[in-house]
C-alpha positions as CSV (number, residue, x, y, z in Angstrom):
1,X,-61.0,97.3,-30.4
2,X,-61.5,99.8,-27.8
3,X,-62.2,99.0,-23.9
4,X,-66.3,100.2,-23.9
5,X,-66.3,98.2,-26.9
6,X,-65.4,95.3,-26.0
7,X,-67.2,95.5,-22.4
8,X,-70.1,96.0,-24.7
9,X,-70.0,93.0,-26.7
10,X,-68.7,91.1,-23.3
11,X,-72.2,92.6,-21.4
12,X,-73.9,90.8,-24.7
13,X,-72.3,87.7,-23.9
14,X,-72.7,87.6,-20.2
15,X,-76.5,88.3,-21.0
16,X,-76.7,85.2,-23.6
17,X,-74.4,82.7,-21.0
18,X,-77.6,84.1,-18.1
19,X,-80.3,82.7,-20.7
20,X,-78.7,79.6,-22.0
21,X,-78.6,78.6,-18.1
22,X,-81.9,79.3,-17.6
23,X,-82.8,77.6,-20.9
24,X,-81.0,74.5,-19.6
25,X,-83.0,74.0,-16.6
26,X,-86.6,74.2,-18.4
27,X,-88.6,70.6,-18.4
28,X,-89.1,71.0,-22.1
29,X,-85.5,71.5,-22.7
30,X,-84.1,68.6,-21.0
31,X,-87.0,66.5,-22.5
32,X,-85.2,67.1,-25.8
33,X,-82.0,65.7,-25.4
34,X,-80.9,67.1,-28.8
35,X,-81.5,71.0,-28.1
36,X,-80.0,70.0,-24.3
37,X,-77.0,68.7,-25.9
38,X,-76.6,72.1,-28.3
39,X,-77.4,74.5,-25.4
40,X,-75.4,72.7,-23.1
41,X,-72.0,73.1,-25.8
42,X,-72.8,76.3,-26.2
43,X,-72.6,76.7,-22.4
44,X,-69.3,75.2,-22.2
45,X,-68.2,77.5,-25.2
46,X,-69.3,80.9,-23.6
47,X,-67.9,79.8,-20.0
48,X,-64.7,80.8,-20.2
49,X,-65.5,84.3,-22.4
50,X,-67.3,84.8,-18.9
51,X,-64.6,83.9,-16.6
52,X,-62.0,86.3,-18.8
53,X,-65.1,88.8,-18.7
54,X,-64.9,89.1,-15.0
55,X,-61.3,89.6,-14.3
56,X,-61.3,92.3,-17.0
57,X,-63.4,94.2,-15.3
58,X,-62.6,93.9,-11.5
59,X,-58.8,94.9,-13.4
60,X,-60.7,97.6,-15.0
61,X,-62.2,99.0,-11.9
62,X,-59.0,98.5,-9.6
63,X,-57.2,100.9,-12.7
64,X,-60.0,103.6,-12.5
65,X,-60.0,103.5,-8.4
66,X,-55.8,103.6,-8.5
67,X,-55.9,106.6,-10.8
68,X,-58.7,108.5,-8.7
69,X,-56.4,107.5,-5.9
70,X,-53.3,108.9,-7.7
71,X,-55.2,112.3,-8.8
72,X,-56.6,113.5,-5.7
73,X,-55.1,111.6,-2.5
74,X,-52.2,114.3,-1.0
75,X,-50.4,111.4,0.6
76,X,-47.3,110.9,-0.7
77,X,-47.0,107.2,0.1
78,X,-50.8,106.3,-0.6
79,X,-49.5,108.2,-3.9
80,X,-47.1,105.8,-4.4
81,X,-48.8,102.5,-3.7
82,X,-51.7,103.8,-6.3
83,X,-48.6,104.3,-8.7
84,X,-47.0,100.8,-8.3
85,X,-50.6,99.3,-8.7
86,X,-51.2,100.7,-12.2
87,X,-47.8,100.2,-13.0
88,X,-48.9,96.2,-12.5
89,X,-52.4,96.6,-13.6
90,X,-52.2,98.0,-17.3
91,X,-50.0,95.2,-18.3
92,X,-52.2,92.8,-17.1
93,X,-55.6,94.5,-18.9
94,X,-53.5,94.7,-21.7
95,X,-52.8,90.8,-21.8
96,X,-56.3,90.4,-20.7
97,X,-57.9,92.5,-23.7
98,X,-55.7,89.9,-26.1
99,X,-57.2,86.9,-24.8
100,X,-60.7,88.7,-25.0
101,X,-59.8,89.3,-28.5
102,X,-59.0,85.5,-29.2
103,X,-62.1,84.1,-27.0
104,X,-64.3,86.6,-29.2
105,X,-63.2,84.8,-32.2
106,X,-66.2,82.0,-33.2
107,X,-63.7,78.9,-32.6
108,X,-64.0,76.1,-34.4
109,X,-67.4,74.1,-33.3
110,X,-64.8,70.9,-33.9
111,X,-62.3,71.4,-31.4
112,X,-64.1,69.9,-28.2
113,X,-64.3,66.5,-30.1
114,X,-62.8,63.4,-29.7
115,X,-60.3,62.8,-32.5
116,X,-59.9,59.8,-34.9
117,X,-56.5,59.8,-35.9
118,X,-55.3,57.7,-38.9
119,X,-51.8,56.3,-39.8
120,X,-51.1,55.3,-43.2
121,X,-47.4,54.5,-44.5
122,X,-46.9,56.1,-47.7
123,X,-44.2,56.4,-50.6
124,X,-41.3,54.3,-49.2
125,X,-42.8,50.6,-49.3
126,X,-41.4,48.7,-46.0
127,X,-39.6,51.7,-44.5
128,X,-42.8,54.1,-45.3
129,X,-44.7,51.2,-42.7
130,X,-41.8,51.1,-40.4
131,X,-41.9,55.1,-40.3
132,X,-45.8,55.1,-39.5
133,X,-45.2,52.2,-36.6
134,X,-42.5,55.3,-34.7
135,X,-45.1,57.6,-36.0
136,X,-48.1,55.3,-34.0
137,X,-45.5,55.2,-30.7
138,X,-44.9,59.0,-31.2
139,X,-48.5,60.0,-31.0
140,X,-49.3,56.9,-28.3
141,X,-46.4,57.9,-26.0
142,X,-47.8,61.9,-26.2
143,X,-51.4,60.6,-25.6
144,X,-50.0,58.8,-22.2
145,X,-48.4,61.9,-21.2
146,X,-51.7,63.7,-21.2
147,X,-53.5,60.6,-20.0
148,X,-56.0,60.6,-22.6
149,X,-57.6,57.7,-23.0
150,X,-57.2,56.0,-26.3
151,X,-58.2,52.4,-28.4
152,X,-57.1,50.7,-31.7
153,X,-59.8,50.2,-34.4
154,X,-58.3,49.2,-37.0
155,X,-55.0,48.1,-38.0
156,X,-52.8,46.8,-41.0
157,X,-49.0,45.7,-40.3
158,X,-46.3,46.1,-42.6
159,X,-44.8,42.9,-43.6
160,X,-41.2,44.2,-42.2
161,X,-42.5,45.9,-39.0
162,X,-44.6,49.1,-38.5
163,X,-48.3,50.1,-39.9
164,X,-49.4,50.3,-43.5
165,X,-52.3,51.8,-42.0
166,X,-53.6,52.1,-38.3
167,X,-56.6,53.8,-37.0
168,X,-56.8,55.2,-33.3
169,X,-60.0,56.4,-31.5
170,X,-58.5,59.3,-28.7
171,X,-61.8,59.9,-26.4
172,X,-60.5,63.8,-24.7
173,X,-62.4,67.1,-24.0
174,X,-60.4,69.0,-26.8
175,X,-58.8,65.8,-28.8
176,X,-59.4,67.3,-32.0
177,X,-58.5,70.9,-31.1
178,X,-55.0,69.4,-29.8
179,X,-54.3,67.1,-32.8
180,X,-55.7,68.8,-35.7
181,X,-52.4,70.3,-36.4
182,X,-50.7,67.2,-37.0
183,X,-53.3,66.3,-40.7
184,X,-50.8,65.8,-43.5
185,X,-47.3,64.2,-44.9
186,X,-44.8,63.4,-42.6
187,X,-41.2,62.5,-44.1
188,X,-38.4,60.9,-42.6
189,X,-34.7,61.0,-43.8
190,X,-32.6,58.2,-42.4
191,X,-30.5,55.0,-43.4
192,X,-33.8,52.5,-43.8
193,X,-32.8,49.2,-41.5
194,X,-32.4,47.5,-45.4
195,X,-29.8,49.4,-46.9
196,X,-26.5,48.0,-47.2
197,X,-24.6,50.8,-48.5
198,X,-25.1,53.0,-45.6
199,X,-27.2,55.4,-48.4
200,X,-30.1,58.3,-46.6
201,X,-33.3,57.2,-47.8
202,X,-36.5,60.0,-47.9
203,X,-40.1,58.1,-46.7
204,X,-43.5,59.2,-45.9
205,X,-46.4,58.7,-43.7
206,X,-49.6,60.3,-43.8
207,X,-51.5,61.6,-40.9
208,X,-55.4,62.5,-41.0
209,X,-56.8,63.6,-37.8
210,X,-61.0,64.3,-38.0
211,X,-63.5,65.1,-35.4
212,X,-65.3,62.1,-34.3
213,X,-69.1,62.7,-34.8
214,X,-71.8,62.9,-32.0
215,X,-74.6,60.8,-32.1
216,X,-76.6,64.2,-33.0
217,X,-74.2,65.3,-35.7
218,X,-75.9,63.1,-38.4
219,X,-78.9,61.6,-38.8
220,X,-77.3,58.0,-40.3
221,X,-80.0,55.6,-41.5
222,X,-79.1,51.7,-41.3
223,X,-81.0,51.3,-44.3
224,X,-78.2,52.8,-45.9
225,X,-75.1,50.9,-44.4
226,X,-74.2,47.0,-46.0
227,X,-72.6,45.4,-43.1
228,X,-70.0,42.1,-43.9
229,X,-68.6,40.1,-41.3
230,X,-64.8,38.2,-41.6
231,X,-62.0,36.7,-40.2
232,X,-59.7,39.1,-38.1
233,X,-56.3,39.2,-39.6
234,X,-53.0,39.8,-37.4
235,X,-52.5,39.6,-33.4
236,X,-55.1,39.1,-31.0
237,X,-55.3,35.2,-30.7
238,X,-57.1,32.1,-31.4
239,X,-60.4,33.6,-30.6
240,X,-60.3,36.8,-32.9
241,X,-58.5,35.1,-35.6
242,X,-60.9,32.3,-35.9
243,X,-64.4,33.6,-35.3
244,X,-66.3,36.3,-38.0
245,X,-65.7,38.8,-35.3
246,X,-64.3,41.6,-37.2
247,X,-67.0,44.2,-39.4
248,X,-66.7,45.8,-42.9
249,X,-69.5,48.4,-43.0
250,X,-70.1,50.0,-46.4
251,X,-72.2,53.7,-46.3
252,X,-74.2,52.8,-49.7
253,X,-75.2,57.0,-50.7
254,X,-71.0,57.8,-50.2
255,X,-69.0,54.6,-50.7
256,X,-67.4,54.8,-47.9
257,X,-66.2,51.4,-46.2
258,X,-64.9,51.4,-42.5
259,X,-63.8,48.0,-40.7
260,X,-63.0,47.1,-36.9
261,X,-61.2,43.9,-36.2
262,X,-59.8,45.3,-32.3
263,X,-62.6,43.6,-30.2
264,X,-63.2,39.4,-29.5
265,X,-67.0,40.9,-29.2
266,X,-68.7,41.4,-33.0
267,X,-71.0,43.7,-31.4
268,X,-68.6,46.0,-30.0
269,X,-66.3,45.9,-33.2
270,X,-70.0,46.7,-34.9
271,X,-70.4,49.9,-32.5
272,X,-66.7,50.8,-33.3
273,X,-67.1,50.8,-36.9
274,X,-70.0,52.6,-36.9
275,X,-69.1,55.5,-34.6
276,X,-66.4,55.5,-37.5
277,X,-68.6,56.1,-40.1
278,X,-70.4,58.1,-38.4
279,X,-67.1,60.3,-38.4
280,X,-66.0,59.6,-41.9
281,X,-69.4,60.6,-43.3
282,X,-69.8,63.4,-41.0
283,X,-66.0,64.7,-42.0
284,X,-67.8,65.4,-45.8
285,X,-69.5,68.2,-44.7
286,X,-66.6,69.4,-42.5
287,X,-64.3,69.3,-45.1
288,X,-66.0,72.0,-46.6
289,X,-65.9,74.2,-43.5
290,X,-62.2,74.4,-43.8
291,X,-61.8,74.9,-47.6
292,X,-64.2,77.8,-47.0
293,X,-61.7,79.1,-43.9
294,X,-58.8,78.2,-45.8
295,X,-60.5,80.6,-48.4
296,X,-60.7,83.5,-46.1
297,X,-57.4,83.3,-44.5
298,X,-54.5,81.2,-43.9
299,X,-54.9,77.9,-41.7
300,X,-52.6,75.6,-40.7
301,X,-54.6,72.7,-40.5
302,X,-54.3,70.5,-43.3
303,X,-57.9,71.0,-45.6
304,X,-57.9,67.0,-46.6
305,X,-54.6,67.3,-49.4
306,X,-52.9,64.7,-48.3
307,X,-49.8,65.8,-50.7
308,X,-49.5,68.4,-48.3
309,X,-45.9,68.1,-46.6
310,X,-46.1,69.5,-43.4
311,X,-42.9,68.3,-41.4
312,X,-39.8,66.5,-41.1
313,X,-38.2,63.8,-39.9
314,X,-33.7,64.1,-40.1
315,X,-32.2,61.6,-38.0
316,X,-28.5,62.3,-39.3
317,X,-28.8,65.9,-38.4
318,X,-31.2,64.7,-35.1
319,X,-33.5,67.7,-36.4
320,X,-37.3,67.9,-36.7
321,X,-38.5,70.5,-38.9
322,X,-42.2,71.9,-39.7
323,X,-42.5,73.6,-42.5
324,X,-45.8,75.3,-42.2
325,X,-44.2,77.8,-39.6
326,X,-40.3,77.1,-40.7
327,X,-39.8,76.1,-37.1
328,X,-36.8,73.3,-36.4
329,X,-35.8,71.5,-32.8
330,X,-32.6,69.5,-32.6
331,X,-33.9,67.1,-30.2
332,X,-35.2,64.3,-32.5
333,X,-35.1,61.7,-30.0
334,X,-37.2,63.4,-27.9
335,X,-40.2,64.4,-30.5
336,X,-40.2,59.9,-31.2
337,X,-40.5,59.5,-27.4
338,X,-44.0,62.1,-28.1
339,X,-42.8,65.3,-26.9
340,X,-44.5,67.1,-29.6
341,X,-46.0,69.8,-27.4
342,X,-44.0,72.4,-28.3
343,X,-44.6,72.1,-31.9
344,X,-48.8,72.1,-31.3
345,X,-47.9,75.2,-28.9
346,X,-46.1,77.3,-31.9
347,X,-48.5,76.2,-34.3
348,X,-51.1,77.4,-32.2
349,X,-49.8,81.1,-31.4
350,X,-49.6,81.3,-35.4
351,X,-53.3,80.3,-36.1
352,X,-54.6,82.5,-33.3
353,X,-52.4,85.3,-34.7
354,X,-53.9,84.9,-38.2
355,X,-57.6,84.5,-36.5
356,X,-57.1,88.1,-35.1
357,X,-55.5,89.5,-38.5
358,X,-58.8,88.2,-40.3
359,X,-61.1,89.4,-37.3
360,X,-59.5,92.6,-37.4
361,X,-60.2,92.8,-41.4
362,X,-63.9,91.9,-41.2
């Protein structure tokens, strides 16, 4: 992509980011909170195409002034200063024109969400739920490193420790963005806590990560949803475990059943179960979004197979590998504790480097 023409499609943008604010601060506009809401993501989305925008050009125009500098001042050591400034400059345009490229790319509408993330022990029995309960502290202690704010909905315990399924609601500008990468089968290799002979057992635990619908996302009619009341099961006290506090909601049209047992309160494990199914319903149509990318180009998030291995777990070798980008760490303990950072970072620079290879086909 040449420099006039990406200024050109960066002008187009400045011009649309200059309307959409205009747009926002119409009467008529804010009156509808629904076409606010959509301009005012759109905003958010365009902002920092803008901010790159700018800094492009200033570092554009400081190259052309350095060069005009170079060509016709007879000043030996103005001659040099011009010199060491577009020695720094054209490295930094040239850094500057990559992230352009990326920004340009139509991200995925998905990625400011909030994220559900689900835990569910898989083939392994007992050490499959004890595997998903170091999964649950893995991603828990990561979310408390980014102080994200995050709540239980729904959980299941294993009857020897751990999770045969948990369900966590992380409310973050960008949850789903961060977390998206981490949708499929996780295996562990280890000496389960109830082998005698001392024998390396494989176990999984699978990991679905969706955007958590918007109010605006779905139009969800409660004529449609069955709604049960029961009994909350596990921790949480006399007063959760004896009172028809915890909800089953049932989406007729799909099947699809959601339950919230977290909350004393049956109204607020009512509200949490259906922001859930709001979610669950919504993740349908989504689905379908990235079988169509997955179509057009490789992706590394998982596209809802939940056979899909994507890393693992080797505590006698204290290695953590991930498959999708053939990437290992030695520092096992480290990943448990949540320091999974580096792994989203990787996987990260390998989707944006396949968003550019399609962008560059189209």
């Amino acid at each position: 992509m040449s420099e006039n023409s990406i200024l050109s499609r960066l002008d187009g943008i400045k011009l649309k980011f200059e309307e959409i604010g205009q747009q926002m601060t119409d009467p008529e506009v804010i009156a509808d909170m629904k076409k606010f809401v959509a301009l005012n993501k759109e905003y958010r989305e365009l902002e920092p195409v803008v901010d790159a925008s700018e800094k492009y050009r200033t570092a554009i125009s400081n190259l052309t002034q350095a060069k005009d500098l170079l060509q016709n001042e007879k000043d030996e050591e103005m001659r040099e200063m011009a010199k060491m400034e577009i020695e720094e400059l054209e490295p930094v345009i040239e850094k500057l024109e990559e992230e352009i490229k990326l920004l340009l790319i139509p991200p995925d509408p998905q990625d400011r969400k909030n994220a559900i993330l689900e835990i569910r022990g898989g083939t392994g029995g007992d050490e499959a739920a004890i595997f998903a309960g170091d999964l649950f502290r893995m991603y828990t202690k990561f979310l408390d490193k980014k102080n994200w704010k995050y709540e239980i909905n729904n959980v299941s315990e294993g009857s020897s420790g751990g999770f045969k399924e948990v369900v966590i609601k992380v409310t973050a500008d960008g949850a789903y963005g961060v977390l998206k990468y981490e949708s499929g089968v996780h295996r562990v290799q280890r000496v389960p806590q109830t082998e005698t002979q001392g024998r390396v057992h494989t176990s999984a635990a699978s990991v679905a990560v969706l955007p958590e619908a918007e109010e605006f996302d779905i139009d969800l009619r409660m004529e449609d949803i069955r709604k049960d009341t029961f009994c909350a099961s596990g921790p949480g006290g006399q007063s959760v475990n004896t009172t028809y506090s915890a909800i089953r909601l049932t989406h007729i049209p799909t099947g699809i059943v959601v339950q919230c047992q977290d909350q004393k309160s049956q109204l607020k494990n009512f509200d949490k179960a259906l922001e859930e199914l709001r979610t669950r319903i919504f993740n349908i149509e989504y689905q379908k979004y990235l079988d169509e990318i997955a179509g057009m180009r490789k992706t590394l998030v998982s596209t809802g197979d939940r056979s899909a291995k994507i890393r693992t777990y080797n505590y006698p070798q204290g290695r953590v590998t991930d498959h999708r980008i053939n990437y290992t760490v030695y520092n096992l303990p480290a990943v448990m504790d949540g320091d999974i950072q580096d792994f989203i970072d990787h996987l990260q620079v390998a989707e944006n480097s396949e968003r550019l290879k399609a962008s560059e086909l189209e």
